[in-house]
PLY file of the C-alpha trace (Angstrom):
ply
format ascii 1.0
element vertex 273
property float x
property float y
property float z
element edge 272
property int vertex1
property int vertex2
end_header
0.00 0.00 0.00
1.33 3.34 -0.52
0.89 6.21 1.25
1.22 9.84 -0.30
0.96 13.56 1.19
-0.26 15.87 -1.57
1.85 18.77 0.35
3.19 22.25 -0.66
3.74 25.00 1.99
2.47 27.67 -0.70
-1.29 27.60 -1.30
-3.25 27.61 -4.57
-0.91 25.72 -6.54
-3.84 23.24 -7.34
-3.29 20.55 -4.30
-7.09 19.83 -4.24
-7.70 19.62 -7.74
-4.51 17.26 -7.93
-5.38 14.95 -5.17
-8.83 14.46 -6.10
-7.99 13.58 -9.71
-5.44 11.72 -9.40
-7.12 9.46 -7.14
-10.00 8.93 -9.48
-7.28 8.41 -12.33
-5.79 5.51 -10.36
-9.00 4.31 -9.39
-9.69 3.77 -13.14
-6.31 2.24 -13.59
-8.07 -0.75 -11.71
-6.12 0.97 -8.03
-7.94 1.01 -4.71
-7.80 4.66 -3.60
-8.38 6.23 -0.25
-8.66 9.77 -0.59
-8.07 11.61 3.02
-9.24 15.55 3.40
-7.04 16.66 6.49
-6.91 20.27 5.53
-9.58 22.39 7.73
-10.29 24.44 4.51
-12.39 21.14 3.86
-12.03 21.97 -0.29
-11.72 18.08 -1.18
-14.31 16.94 1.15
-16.65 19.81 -0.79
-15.21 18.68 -4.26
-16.61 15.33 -4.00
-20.50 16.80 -2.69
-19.95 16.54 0.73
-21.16 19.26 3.63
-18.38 19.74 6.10
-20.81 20.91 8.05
-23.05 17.58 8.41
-20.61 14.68 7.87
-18.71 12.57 10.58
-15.20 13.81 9.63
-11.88 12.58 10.32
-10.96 14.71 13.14
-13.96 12.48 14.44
-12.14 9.25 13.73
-8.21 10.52 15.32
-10.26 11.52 18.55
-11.31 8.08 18.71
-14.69 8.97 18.85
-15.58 7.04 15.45
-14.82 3.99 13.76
-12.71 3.93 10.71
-16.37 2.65 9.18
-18.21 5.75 10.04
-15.86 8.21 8.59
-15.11 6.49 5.26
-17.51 7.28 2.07
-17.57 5.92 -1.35
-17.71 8.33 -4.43
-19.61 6.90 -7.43
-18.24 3.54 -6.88
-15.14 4.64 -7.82
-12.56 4.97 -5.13
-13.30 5.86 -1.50
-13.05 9.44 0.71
-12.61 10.46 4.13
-14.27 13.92 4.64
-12.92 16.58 6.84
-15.42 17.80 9.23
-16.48 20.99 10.90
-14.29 19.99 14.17
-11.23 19.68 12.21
-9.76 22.96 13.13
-10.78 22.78 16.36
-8.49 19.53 16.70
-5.92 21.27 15.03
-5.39 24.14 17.64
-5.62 21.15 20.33
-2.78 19.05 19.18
-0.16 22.32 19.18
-1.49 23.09 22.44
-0.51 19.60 23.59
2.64 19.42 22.38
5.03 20.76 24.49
3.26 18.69 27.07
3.28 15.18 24.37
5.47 15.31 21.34
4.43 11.79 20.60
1.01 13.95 19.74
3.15 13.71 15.96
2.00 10.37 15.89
-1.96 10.24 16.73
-2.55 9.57 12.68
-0.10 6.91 12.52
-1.95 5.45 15.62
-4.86 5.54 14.31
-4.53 4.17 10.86
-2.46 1.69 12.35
-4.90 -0.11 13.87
-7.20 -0.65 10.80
-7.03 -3.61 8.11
-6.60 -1.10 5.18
-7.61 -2.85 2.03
-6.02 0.04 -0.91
-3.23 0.31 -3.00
-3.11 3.68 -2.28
-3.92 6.08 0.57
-3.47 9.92 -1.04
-4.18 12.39 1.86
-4.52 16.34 0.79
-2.29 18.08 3.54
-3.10 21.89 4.20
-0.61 24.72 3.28
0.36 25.39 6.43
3.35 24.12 9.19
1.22 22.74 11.63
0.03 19.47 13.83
-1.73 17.92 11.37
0.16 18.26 8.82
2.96 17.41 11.05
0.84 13.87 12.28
-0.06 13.20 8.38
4.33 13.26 7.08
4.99 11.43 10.43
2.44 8.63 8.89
3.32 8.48 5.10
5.89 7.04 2.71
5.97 9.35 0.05
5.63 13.44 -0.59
4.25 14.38 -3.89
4.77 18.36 -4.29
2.98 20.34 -6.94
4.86 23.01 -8.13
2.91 25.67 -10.31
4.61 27.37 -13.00
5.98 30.67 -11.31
8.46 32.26 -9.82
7.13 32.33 -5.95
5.76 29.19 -6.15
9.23 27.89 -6.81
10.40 29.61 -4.01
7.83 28.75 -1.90
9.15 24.85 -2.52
12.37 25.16 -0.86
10.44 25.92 2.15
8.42 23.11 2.03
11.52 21.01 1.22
13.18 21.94 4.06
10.49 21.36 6.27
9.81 17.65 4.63
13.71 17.08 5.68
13.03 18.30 9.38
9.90 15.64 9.72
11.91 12.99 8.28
14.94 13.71 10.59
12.67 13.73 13.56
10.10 11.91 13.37
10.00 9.49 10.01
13.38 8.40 8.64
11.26 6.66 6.00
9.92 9.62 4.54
10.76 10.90 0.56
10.07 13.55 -1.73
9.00 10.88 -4.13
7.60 13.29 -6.69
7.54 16.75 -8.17
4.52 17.64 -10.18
4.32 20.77 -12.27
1.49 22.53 -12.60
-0.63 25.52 -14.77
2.10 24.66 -17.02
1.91 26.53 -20.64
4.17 25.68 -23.10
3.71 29.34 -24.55
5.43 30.78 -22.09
9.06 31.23 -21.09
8.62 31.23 -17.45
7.03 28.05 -17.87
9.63 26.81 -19.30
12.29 28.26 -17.33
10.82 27.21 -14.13
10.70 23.74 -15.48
14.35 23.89 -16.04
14.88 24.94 -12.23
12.96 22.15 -11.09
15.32 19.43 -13.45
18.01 21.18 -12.42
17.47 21.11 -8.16
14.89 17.57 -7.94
16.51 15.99 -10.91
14.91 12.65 -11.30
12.02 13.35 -8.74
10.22 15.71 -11.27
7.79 14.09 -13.47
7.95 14.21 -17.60
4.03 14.67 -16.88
2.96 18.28 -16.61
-0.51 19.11 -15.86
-0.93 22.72 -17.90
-3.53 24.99 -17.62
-6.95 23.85 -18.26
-9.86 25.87 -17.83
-12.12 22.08 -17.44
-9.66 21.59 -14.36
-11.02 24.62 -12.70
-14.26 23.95 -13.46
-14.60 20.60 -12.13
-14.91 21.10 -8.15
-17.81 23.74 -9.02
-20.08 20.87 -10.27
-18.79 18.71 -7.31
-17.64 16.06 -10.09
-13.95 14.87 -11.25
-12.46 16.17 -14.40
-13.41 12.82 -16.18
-16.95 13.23 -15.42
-16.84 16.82 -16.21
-15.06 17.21 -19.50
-12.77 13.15 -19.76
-12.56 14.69 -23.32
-10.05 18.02 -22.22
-6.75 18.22 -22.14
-6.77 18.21 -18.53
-8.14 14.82 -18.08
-5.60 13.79 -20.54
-2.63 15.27 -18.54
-4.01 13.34 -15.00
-4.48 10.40 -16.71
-0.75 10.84 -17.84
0.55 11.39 -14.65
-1.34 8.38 -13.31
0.30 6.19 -15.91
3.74 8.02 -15.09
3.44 6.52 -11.20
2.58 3.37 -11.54
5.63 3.15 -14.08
7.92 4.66 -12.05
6.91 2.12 -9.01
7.49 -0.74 -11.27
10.94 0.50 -12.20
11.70 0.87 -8.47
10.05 -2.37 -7.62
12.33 -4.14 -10.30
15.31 -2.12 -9.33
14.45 -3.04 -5.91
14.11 -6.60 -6.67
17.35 -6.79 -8.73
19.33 -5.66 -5.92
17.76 -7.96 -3.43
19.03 -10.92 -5.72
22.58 -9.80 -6.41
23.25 -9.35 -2.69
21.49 -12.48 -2.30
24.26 -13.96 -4.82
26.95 -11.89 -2.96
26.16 -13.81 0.42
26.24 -17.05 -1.01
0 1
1 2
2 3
3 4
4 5
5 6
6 7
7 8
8 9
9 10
10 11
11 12
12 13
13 14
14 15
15 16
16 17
17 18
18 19
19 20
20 21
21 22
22 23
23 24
24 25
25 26
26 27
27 28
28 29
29 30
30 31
31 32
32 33
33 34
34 35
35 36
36 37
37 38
38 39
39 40
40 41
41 42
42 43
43 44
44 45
45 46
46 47
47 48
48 49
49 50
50 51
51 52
52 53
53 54
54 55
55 56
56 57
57 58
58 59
59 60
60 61
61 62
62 63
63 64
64 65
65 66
66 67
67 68
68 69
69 70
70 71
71 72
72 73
73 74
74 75
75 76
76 77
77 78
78 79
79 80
80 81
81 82
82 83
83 84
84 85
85 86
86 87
87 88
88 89
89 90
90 91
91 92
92 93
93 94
94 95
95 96
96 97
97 98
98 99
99 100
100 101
101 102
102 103
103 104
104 105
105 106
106 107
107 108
108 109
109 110
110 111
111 112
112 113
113 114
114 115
115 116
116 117
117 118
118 119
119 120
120 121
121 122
122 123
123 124
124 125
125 126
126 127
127 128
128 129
129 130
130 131
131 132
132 133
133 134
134 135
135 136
136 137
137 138
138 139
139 140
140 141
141 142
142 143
143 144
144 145
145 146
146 147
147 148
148 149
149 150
150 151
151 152
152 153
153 154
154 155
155 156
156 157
157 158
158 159
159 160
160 161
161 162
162 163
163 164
164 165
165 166
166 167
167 168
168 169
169 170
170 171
171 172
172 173
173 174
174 175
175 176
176 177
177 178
178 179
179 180
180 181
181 182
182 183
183 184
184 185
185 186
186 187
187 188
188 189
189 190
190 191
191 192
192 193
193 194
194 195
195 196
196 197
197 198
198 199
199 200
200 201
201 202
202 203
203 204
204 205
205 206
206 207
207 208
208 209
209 210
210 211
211 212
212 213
213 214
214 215
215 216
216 217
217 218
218 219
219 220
220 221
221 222
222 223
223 224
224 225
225 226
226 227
227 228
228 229
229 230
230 231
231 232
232 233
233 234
234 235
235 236
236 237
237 238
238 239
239 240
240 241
241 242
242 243
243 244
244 245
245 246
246 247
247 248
248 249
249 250
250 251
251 252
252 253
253 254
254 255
255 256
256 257
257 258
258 259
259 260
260 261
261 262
262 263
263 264
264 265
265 266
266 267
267 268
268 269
269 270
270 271
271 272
């Protein structure tokens, strides 16, 4: 199963939007998807036709005062959700003030999910754009970082912050964590920033930024207004087409790593004998 935060410490570079279509791009790759809102500005939970306002959420589910069953919703039989409730904020503010007290507060997610039989190939959690608890609890938990970068010049500054603070959550609290991909985003080929910016991101991620860009798609920003993903909205745009890419991208680069992986295990395995 793997485990991704959706994370960038700058906000409206398209995390949401990313997330949610992703997932249902994976989902229709024949994946299991969990999708997990756990940013209090509740925008995937409202994405998929959900009221904050009414649902069990999953601040509901960390305080322990829900099952895992309660809290998790389907979406068109399609992949599966985890809203984010009116509370969430409220549990927010009372994990920082209980953390000077409890440090081990960094690891109430990990606790939780923990405990459940987890039946997905993926778990994809939007993170909110902030340095915080949660967000804190939810890189403490995870595998894997996938950072959207849009297109311009102080959203690529706004990465090395969020870099840097990946780094400090891996050094403290999970030595398994990675930057596992870098996603541009409101890419257009017409213009030079665009392109420049992508040559920044080769040049400081190398590797970890993905041939797949997602440009700028009006269908994309559409979408969350009619509560639907960009395949039921417009599957015919050029947005849909660039998801769908950058689904395809993944799962290829995990089977590279699984068979470089798998290689390695055999020639040490040769080594010893």
């Amino acid at each position: 199963m793997e485990t991704i935060a959706v994370f960038n410490l700058k906000g409206g570079v398209g995390k949401t939007t990313l997330t949610v279509n992703l997932g249902a791009a994976l989902s229709a790759l024949g994946k299991r998807v969990l999708l997990i809102d756990i940013d209090p500005q509740q925008n995937l939970t409202q994405n998929l036709g959900a009221n904050p306002m009414r649902v069990v959420g999953i601040e509901d589910f960390l305080r322990g005062e829900s099952r895992f069953s309660s809290v998790v919703r389907g979406y068109r039989n399609q992949f599966d959700f985890i809203p984010a409730g009116r509370r969430l904020k409220d549990l927010d503010l009372a994990l920082a003030g209980r953390y000077k007290e409890n440090p081990a507060i960094t690891k109430l997610f990990a606790n939780a999910f923990s405990r459940q039989h987890l039946d997905y190939d993926y778990i994809i959690i939007d993170c909110p754009p902030s340095i915080g608890l949660l967000t804190a609890n939810v890189l403490s938990y995870v595998k894997k970082v996938f950072i959207p970068v849009q297109c311009h010049q102080f959203a690529l500054n706004g990465s090395k912050k969020t870099v840097s603070y990946i780094y400090r959550i891996k050094t403290i609290f999970n030595p398994a964590l990675s930057i596992s991909a870098v996603i541009p985003v409101m890419f257009d080929s017409r213009n030079k920033l665009s392109n420049a910016i992508i040559q920044r991101l080769d040049k400081a991620f190398h590797n970890k930024v993905t041939h797949t860009k997602i440009g700028v798609n009006i269908a994309l920003a559409e979408a969350p207004g009619y509560g639907q993903t960009i395949f039921e909205y417009r599957p015919d745009s050029r947005g849909a087409q660039d998801v769908m890419q950058l689904a395809e991208e993944i799962l290829q680069r995990e089977l590279v790593a699984a068979n470089t992986a798998a290689g390695y295990e055999t020639k040490t395995a040769l080594i010893q004998q």
